[in-house]
N, C-alpha and C positions, 0 to 999 in steps of 0.2 A: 931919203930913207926914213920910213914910220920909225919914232922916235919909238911908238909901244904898237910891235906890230899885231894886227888880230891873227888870231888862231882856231882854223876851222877843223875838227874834227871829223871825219865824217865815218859811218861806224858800216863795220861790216860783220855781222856776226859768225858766218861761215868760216873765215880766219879762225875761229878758237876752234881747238879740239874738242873732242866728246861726242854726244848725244847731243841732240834739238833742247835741251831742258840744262845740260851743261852750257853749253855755248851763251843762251839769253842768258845764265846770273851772269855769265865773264863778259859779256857786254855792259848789262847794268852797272857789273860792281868796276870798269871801265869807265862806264857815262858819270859815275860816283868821283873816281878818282879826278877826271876833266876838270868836273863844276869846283872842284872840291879847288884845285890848283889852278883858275883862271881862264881857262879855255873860253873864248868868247863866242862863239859857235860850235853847235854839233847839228849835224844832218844825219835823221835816223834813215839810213838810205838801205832797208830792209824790201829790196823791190820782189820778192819771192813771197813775200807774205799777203796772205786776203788780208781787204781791208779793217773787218774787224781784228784781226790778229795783230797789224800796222796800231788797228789805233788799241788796244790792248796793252801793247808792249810800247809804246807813246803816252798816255796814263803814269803806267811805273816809270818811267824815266823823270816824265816832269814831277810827279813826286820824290824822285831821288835827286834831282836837279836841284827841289827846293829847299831839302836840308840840309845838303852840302853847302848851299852857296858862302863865299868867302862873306865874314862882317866887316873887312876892312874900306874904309871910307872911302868915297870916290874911285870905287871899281867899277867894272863894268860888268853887270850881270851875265850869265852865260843863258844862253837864248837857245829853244831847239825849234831847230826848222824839221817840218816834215819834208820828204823829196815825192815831188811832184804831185801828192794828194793834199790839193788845198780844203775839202771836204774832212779830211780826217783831223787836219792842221787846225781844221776852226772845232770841230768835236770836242776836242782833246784839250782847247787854248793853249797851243801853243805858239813862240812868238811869230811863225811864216812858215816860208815854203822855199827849198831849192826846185826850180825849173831848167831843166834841162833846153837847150836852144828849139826844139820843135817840140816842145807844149805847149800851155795857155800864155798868153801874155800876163806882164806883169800889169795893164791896164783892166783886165779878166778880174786875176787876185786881187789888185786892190778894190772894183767895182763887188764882187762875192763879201770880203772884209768888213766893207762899207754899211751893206745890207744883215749883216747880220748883229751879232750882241757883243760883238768884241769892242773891247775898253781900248786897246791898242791899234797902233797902224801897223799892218805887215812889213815884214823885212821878207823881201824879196831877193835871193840870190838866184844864176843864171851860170850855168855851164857854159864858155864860150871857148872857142878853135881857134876863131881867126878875127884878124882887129877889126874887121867890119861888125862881126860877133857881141862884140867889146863893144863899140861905140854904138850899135842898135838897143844894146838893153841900155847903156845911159841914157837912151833917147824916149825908151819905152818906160821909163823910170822904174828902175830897179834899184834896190840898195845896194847891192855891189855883185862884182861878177868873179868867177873864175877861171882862171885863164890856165890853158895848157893840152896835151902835158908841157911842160917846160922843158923836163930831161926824158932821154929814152929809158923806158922803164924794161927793167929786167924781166920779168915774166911776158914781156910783148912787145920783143924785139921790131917789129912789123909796122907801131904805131908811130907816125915822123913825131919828133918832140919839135917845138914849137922856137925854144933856142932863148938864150939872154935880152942878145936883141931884140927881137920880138914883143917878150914881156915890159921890156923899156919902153918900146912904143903903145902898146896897149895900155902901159899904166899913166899913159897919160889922158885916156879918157876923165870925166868928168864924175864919175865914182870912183869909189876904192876899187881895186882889183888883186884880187890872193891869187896867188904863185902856185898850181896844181901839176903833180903827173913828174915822181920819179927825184923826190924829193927828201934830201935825207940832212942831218944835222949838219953836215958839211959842204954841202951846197945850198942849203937855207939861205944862208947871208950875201951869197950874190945876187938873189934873187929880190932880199930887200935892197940891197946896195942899187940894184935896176929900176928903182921905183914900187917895187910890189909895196901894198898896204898890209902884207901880210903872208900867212901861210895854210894852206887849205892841204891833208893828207887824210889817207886812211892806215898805212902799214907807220908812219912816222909818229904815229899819238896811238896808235893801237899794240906795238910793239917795243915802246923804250917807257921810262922811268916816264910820269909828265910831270912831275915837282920838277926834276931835273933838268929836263927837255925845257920848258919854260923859262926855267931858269938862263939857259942858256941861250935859248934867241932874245929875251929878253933885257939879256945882261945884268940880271937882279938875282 
């Protein structure tokens, strides 16, 4: 079991209520509270926006990213991956890219990376199903994957959840692997207990307290 498991955000703006111009602050001022309280990943996973809008609303984050971030020593900075536009991801400087299993490889991302003016190496996260999934992006070097869903998630009933077992086995590929898909504070800690390096949600860090929430997978 990760002693300090990561914690992936991943942001959905259409969850908040209002208007298009209410919803981005309650996102931002979300992406604010994250960085603010340790989150070590956020995936701005806005797939309904053009690209200029993506990398628009990516700007204001990684500037709210940067004032928040915690000063306590040997933390780990919170990093924002764009999802699936590695063009916007390097625009923007931000730290990478979530790829879904049928987009570019993560050999793609780091060779674009490479070539360009970035000071950093990309963190490469990977949506994956099934442990072949798993053990392909360790192969294709990716920095860690997600695995899932894990449990059957209530709004889609329809989707098979992936199961305990499952995520045991998968987390023993050769990167980290977070624990995705129907995951709530109470079933968190089997999921570490199984080997996950972590926890990857969008309704779980978008709808509870995350000083709290932290506090409590963390045990701090």
């Amino acid at each position: 079991m990760a002693d300090r498991p990561f914690l992936y955000y991943i942001t959905d703006r259409s969850a908040f209520s209002g208007d298009e111009r209410t919803r981005r602050q309650s996102l931002l001022e979300k992406i604010a509270e994250a960085s603010t309280n340790g989150i070590d990943y956020i995936q701005l996973r806005e797939k309904d926006l053009s690209a200029r809008e993506l990398e628009s609303l990516a700007r204001e984050a990684i500037c709210i990213i940067g004032e928040h971030q915690l000063s306590i020593a040997n933390r780990r900075q919170t990093a924002l991956l764009i999802n699936s536009r590695t063009d916007v991801a390097l625009a923007v400087g931000a730290a990478g890219v979530h790829l879904r299993s049928e987009d570019i490889s993560p050999e793609n991302v780091r060779t674009a990376w490479q070539r360009s003016s970035a000071k950093s190496k990309a963190a490469i996260g990977i949506s994956c199903h099934t442990l072949d999934e798993v053990f392909q992006a360790a192969a294709k070097g990716a920095t860690f994957a997600v695995f899932g869903p894990v449990f059957e998630k209530k709004d889609s009933p329809q989707t098979h959840a992936t199961g305990i077992e499952t995520l045991h086995h998968a987390s023993r590929a050769r990167i980290p692997v977070l624990a995705l898909g129907g995951i709530t504070l109470e079933n968190a800690q089997s999921c570490l207990t199984a080997g996950a390096t972590g926890i990857a949600a969008i309704r779980l860090f978008q709808e509870n307290d995350i000083a709290a929430l932290v506090s409590s997978l963390r045990g701090c």
